[in-house]
C-alpha positions in Angstrom: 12.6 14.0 -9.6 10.9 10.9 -8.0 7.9 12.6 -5.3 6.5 9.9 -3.1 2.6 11.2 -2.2 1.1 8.7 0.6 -2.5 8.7 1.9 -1.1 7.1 5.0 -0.2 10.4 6.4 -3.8 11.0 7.3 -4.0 7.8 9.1 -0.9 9.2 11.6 -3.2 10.3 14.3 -6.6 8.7 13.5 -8.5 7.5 16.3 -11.8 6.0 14.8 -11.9 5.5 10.8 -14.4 4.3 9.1 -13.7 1.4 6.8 -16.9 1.2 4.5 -15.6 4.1 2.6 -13.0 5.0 0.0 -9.5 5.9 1.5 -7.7 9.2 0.0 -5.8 6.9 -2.5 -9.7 5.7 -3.8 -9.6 2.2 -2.6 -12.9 0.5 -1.8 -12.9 -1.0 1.6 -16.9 -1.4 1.3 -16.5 -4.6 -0.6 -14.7 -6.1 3.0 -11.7 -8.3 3.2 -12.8 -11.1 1.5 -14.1 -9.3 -1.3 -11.5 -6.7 -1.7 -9.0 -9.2 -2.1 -10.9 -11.2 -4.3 -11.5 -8.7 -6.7 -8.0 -8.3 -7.0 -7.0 -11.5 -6.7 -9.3 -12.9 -10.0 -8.7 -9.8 -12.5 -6.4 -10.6 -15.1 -2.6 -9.6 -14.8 -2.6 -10.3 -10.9 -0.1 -12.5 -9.5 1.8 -13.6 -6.6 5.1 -11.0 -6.2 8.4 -12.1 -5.3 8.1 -13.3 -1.1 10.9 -10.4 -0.5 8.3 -7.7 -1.9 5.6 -9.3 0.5 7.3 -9.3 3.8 5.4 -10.4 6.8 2.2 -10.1 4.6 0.6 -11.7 2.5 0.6 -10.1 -0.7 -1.0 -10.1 -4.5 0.8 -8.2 -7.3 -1.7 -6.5 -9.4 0.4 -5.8 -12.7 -2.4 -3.6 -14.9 -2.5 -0.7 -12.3 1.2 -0.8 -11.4 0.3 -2.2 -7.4 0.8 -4.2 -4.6 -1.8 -5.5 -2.3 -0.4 -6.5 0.9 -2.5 -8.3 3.7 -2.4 -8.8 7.3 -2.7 -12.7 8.1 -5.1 -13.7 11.4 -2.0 -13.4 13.9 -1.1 -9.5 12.7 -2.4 -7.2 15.1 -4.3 -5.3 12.5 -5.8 -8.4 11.3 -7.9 -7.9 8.9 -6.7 -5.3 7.1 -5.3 -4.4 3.3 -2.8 -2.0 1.9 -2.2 -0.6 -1.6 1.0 0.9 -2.9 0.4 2.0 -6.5 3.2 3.1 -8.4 1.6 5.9 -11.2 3.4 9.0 -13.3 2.5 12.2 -11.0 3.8 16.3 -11.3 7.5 15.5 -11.5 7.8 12.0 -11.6 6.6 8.8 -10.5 4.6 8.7 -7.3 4.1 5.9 -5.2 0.2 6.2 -4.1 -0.7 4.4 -0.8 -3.9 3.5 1.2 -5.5 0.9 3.1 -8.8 -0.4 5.1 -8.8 -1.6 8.3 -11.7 -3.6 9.7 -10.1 -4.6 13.2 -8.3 -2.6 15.6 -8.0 0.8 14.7 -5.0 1.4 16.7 -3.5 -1.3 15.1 -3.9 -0.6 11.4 -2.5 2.9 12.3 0.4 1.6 13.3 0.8 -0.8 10.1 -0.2 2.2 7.9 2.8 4.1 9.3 5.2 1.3 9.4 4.3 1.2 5.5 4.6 5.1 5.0 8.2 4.7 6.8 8.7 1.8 4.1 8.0 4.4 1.3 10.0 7.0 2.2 13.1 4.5 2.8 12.1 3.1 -0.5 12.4 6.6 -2.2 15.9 7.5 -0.7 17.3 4.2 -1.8 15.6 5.2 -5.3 17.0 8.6 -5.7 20.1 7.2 -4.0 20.5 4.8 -6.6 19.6 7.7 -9.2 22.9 9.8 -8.2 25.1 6.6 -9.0 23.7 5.9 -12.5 25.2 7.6 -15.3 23.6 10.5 -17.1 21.9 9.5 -20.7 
């Protein structure tokens, strides 16, 4: 069974959040934008993902820990802010691990961080969907 877990949820009704430290998903937003994408962008195995997977975003593949990095560019209302999706083996199958740091507009980066957390969920039906079709091994 594929289970989708996704920090996001805390962000649902979040009023003031605190960037400098580590989301639920253990991402370091105390490094900032810059750096934050920097360190992800320079380690080895990260690369540019498909322009589909990015979307609106900018984005940065990060194949050794199974992620991708998306990015809000300077005209995004959330602006600047960073979003991990990790895919990792969890209790009963693979999980989908999700967090972010926002540095602008508060209000904003909610509403991207739930925009993403409706993207997981979709992303899991279409997955177990897809699961139901394929023929048992």
């Amino acid at each position: 069974m594929i289970s989708l877990i996704v920090a996001a949820s805390a962000f649902a009704g979040i009023t003031a959040y605190n960037p400098s430290v580590q989301t639920q998903s253990g991402l370091d937003c105390s490094r900032g934008f810059v750096g934050l994408l920097d360190s992800v962008y320079y380690r080895q195995g990260s690369e540019k993902p498909p322009k589909l997977a990015a979307g609106q975003y900018g984005a940065i593949y990060a194949r050794p820990e199974h992620a991708l990095y998306s990015y809000t560019r300077p005209t995004d209302a959330a602006y600047p802010a960073v979003v991990r999706q990790r895919i990792r083996e969890g209790e009963g199958g693979m999980v989908i691990d999700m967090g972010g740091c926002g540095w602008g507009d508060q209000q904003a980066f909610a509403r991207m961080m739930r925009d993403f957390t409706r993207r997981n969920v979709q992303l899991r039906k279409d997955i177990e969907a897809r699961r139901k079709t394929l023929p048992a091994r």
